[in-house]
C-alpha positions in Angstrom: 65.6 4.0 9.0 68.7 6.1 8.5 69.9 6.2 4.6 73.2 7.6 3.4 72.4 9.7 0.2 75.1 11.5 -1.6 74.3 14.9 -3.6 76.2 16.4 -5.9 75.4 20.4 -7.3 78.0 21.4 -10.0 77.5 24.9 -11.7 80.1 25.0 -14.7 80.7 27.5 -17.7 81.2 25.7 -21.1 82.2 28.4 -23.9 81.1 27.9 -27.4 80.9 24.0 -27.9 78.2 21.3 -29.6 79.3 18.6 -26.3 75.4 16.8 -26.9 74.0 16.7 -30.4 69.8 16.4 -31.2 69.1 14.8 -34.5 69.9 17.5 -36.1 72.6 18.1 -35.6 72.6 21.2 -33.1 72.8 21.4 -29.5 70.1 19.7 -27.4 68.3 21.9 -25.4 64.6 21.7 -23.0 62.4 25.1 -22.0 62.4 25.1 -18.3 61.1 28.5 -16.4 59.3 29.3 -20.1 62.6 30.0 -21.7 64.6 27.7 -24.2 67.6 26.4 -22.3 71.0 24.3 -23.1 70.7 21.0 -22.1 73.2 17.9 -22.1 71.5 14.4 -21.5 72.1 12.4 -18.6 72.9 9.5 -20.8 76.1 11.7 -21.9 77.4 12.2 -18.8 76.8 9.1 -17.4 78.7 7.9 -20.3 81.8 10.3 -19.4 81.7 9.7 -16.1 82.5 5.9 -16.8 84.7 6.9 -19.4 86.8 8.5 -16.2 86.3 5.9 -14.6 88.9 3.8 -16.8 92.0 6.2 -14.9 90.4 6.4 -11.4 89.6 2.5 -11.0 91.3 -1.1 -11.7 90.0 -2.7 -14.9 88.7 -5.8 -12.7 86.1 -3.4 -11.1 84.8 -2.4 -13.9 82.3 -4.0 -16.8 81.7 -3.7 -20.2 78.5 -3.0 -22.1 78.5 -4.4 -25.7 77.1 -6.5 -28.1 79.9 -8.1 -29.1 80.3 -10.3 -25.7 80.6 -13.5 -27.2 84.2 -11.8 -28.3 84.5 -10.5 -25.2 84.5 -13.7 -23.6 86.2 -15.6 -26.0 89.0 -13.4 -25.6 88.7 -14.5 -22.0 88.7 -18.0 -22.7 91.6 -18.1 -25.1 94.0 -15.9 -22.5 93.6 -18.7 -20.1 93.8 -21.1 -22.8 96.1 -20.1 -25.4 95.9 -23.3 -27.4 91.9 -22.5 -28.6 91.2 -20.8 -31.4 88.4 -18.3 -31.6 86.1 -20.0 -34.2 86.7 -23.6 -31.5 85.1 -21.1 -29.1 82.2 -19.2 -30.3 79.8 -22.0 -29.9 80.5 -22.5 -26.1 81.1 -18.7 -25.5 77.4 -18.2 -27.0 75.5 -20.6 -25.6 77.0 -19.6 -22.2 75.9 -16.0 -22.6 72.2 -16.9 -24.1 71.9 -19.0 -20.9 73.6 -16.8 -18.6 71.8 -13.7 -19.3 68.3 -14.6 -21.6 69.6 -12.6 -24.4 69.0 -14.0 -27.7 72.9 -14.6 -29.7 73.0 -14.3 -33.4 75.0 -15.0 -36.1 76.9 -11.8 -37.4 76.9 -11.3 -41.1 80.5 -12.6 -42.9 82.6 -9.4 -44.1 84.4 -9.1 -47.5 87.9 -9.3 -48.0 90.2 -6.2 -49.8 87.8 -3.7 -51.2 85.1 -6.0 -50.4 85.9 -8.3 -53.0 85.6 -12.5 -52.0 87.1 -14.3 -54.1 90.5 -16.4 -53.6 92.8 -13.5 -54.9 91.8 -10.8 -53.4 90.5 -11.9 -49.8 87.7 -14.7 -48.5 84.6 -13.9 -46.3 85.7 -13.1 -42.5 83.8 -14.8 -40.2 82.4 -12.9 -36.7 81.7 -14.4 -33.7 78.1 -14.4 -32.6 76.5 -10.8 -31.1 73.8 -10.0 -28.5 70.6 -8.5 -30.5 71.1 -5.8 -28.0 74.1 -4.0 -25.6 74.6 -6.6 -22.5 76.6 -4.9 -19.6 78.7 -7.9 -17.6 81.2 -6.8 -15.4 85.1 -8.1 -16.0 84.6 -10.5 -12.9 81.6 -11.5 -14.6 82.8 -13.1 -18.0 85.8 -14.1 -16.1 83.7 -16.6 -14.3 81.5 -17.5 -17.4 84.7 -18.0 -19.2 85.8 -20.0 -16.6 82.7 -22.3 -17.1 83.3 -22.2 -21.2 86.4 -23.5 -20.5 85.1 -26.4 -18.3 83.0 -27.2 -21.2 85.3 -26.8 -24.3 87.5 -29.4 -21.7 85.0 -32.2 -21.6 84.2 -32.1 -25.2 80.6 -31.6 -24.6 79.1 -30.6 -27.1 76.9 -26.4 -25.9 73.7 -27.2 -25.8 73.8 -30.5 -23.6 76.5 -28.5 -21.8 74.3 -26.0 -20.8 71.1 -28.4 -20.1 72.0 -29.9 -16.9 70.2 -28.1 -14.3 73.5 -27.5 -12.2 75.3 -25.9 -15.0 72.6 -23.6 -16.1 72.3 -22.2 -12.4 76.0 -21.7 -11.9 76.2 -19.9 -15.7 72.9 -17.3 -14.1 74.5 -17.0 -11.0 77.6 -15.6 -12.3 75.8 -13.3 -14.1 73.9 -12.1 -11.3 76.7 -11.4 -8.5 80.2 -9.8 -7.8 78.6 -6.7 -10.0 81.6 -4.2 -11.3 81.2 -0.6 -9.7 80.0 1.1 -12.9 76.6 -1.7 -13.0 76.3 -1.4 -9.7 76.1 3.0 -10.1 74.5 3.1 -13.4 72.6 -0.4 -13.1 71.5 -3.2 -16.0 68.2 -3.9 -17.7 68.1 -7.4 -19.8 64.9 -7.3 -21.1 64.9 -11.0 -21.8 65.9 -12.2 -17.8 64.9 -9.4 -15.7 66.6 -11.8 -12.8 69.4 -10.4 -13.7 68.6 -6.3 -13.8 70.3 -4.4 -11.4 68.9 -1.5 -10.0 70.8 1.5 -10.3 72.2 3.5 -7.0 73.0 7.2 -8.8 71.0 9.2 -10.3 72.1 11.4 -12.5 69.8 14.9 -14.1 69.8 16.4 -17.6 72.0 19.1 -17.0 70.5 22.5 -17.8 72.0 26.4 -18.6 70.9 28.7 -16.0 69.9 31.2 -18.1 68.2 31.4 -22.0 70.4 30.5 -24.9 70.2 31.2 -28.0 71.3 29.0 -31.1 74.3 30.1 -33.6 75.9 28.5 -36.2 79.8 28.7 -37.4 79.8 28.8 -41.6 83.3 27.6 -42.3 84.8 26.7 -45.6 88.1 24.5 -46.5 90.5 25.2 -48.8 91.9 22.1 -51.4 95.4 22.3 -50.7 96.2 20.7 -54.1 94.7 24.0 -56.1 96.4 26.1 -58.3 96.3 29.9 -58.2 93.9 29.9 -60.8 91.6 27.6 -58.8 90.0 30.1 -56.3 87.2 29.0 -53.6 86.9 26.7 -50.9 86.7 23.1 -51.7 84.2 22.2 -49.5 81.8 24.9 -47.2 79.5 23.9 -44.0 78.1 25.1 -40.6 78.2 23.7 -37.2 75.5 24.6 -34.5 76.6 25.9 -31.1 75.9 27.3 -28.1 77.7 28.4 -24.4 75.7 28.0 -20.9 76.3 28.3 -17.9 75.0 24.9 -16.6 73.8 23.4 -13.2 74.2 19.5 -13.0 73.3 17.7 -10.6 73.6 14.0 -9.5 72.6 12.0 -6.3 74.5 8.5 -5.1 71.7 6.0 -3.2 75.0 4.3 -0.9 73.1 1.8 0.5 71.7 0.3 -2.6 75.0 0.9 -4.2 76.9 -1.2 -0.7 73.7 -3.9 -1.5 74.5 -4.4 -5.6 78.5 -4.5 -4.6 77.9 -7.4 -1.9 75.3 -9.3 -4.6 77.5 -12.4 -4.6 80.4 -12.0 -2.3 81.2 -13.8 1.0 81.0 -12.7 4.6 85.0 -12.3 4.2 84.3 -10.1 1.5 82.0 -7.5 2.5 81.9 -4.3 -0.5 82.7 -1.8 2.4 86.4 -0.4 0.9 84.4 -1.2 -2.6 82.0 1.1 -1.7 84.1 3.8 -0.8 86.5 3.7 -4.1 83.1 4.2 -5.9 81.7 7.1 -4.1 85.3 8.8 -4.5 85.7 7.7 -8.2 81.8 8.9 -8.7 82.9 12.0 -6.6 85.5 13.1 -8.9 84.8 10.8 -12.0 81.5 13.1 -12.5 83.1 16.4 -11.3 85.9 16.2 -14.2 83.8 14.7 -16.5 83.3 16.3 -20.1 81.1 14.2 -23.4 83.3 14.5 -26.0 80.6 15.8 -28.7 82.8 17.7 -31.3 85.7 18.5 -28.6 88.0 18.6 -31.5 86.0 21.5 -33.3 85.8 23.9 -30.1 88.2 22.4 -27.2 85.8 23.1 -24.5 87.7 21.9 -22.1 86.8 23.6 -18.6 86.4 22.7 -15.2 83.5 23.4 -12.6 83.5 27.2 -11.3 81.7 25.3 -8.1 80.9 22.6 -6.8 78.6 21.0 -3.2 78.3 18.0 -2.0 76.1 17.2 0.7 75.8 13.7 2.7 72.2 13.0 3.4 70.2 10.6 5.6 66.9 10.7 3.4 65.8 11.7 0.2 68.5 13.1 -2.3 67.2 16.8 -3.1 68.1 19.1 -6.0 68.2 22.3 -6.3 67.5 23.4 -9.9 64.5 25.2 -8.4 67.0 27.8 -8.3 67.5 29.1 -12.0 63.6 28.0 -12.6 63.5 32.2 -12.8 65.8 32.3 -15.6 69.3 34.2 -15.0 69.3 37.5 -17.3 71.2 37.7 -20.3 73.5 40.0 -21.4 75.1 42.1 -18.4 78.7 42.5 -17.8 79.1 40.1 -15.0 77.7 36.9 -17.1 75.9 34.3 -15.2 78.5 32.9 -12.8 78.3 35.6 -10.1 74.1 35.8 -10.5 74.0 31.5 -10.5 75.9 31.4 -7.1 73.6 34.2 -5.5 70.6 32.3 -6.1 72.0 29.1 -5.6 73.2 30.4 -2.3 69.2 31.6 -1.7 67.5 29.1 -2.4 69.5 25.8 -0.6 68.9 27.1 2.8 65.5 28.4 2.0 64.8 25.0 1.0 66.2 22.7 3.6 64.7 25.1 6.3 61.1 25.2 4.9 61.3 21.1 4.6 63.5 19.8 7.4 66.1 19.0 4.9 69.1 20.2 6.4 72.0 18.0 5.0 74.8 16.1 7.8 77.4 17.6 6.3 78.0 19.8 3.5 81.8 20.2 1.5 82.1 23.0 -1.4 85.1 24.0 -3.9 85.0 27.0 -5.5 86.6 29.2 -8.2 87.0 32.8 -7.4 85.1 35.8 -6.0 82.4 35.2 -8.5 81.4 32.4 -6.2 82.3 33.6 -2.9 78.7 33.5 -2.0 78.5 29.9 -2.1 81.2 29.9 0.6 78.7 29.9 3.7 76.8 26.7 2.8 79.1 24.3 3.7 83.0 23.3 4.3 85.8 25.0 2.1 88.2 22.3 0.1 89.7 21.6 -2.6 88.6 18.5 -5.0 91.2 16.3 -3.5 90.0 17.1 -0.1 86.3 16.5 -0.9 86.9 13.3 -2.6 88.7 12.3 0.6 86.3 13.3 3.0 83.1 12.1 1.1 84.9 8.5 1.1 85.7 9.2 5.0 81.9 9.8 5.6 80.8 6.7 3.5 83.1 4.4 5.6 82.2 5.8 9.0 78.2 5.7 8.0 78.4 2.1 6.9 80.4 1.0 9.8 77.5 2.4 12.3 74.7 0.8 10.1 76.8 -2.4 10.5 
């Protein structure tokens, strides 16, 4: 059976920058090809990627992931009904999620008042809503039906638990939290280790992105000076380093769009199939993941760049990546830097690769920067980002309409 697989090869410079800290403190990085490479977690770009999500979709198709969703719902709750107070909530809004999702609520610990001090004068103990023990992910649809059914509670006076008890009730509350998934569960997916009814199996992949070529490990000693110090108060008030490195990096992510159309239907009716869903998250995936920088010490090194290249290719079976290509490590230190080299063996090894295996992609789509990559240009369709992100969509909808 035909599938609709997206792939997604980015090659991109970052200059000196710390964008994905170890526990250490310093870059992370992985040997691959026997030599000691950069390397920036999935997790962190996954975790940008939805970050840019937040300008390229509406808030109603996204979720949230936190452990404070009893305050996310309650917050719900009292927006519809304004006359509730939070505290009135809690107990509905918690017993809602525990039943809902499996996830054990409990109590958060009372804060202090001014300079954590709790007596009358200076401030009394705050009082929290309940938290998950761990980070739930429920999309905005999602609480907005559970806070719906809060609501139906809190209005009959019942009291949560007995609420909750009747059979009915307890299946509508797991239902809700099991369809009409946001776009970033439905990508990414959801694991509730207490209810795994309710995981959702994520459609994109997304690799550990990895610097073509060796790095090597510095460290920036900086000192500050106390503004407040007299001429005859010389020396730095306060002296430090920061780890760093620059790569060249490949990344490299993959898009499963019929399990992503499948997780965007969980729960909707036949007048609402996730077809034009669908296609607004393989665009907003498309770019979201293109533009995409983690944020790790941005502030200290304003690495701010954008991809020197980037291929997509739409698939009809396995997704394929090609960091084969820079498993021969790219040399260090000539003139040209590792752009130029990257794109020459990137440029080798993807036909070599789709010939020897029958791989050949349905279409292929590639923006480029400059000459340095101009020998990328014969694997695929010349555009710009806007263009790609246009056509990929384009694809998507036409491909689903003839499975349909």
């Amino acid at each position: 059976m035909s599938r609709t697989i997206i792939d997604v090869h980015i090659l991109q410079t970052v200059p000196p920058s710390n964008i994905n800290r170890d526990d250490t403190g310093a870059p992370k990085s992985a040997v691959y090809g026997g030599v000691r490479r950069s390397r920036v977690s999935s997790q962190a770009w996954k975790k940008a990627t939805r970050k840019a999500f937040e300008e390229l979709l509406d808030p109603a198709e996204l979720g949230v992931r936190t452990k404070k969703v009893v305050d996310a719902l309650t917050e719900r709750i009292i927006a519809r009904e304004g006359s509730l107070k939070a505290e009135e909530v809690w107990p509905m809004a918690a017993e809602i999620v525990l039943v809902a999702t499996g996830a054990k609520v409990e109590a958060a610990r009372k804060t202090t008042g001014k300079a954590g001090k709790a007596d009358a004068e200076e401030g009394e103990a705050e009082a929290k809503a309940p938290q998950s023990s761990y980070l739930l992910f429920l999309s905005a649809r999602q609480l907005d039906g559970l806070a719906e059914l809060a609501i139906e509670g809190i209005g009959k006076k019942a009291e949560p638990k007995v609420f909750l008890k009747d059979a009915e009730t307890k299946s509508r509350a797991k239902k809700i939290a099991a369809t009409r998934h946001s776009v970033d569960i439905a990508l990414f997916g959801r694991m509730v280790a207490d209810n795994t009814d309710i995981n959702v199996d994520a459609a994109a992949q997304v690799a550990h992105a990895l610097s073509v070529h060796p790095v090597d490990l510095e460290a920036d000693y900086f000192t500050a000076v106390d503004d407040q110090n007299s001429d005859a108060e010389p020396g730095a008030g306060m002296i430090g380093t920061v780890d760093f490195n620059s790569a060249t990096l490949y990344r490299y992510a993959a898009v499963d769009v019929d399990l992503l159309a499948r997780n965007l239907d969980a729960g909707l009716t036949e007048g609402e199939r996730a077809g034009e869903s669908v296609r607004r998250a393989v665009e907003a995936f498309v770019e979201g993941f293109t533009l995409s920088m983690p944020t790790g010490k941005i502030n200290t090194f304003g690495n701010n760049t954008l991809p020197d290249a980037v291929i997509v290719k739409v698939r009809s079976a396995r997704p394929v990546s090609f960091v084969g290509a820079f498993e021969s490590p790219i040399a260090q230190g000539t003139a040209e830097g590792h752009v130029r080299a990257a794109c020459e063996a990137l440029a080798a090894h993807v036909p070599a690769v789709e010939e020897a295996f029958g791989a050949t992609a349905d279409h292929t789509w590639v923006v480029r920067v400059g000459k340095q990559t101009e020998d990328l240009a014969p694997l695929g369709e010349q555009v710009t980002l806007r263009q790609l992100v246009t056509k990929v969509g384009e694809a998507v909808t036409d491909r689903l309409g003839k499975q349909g």
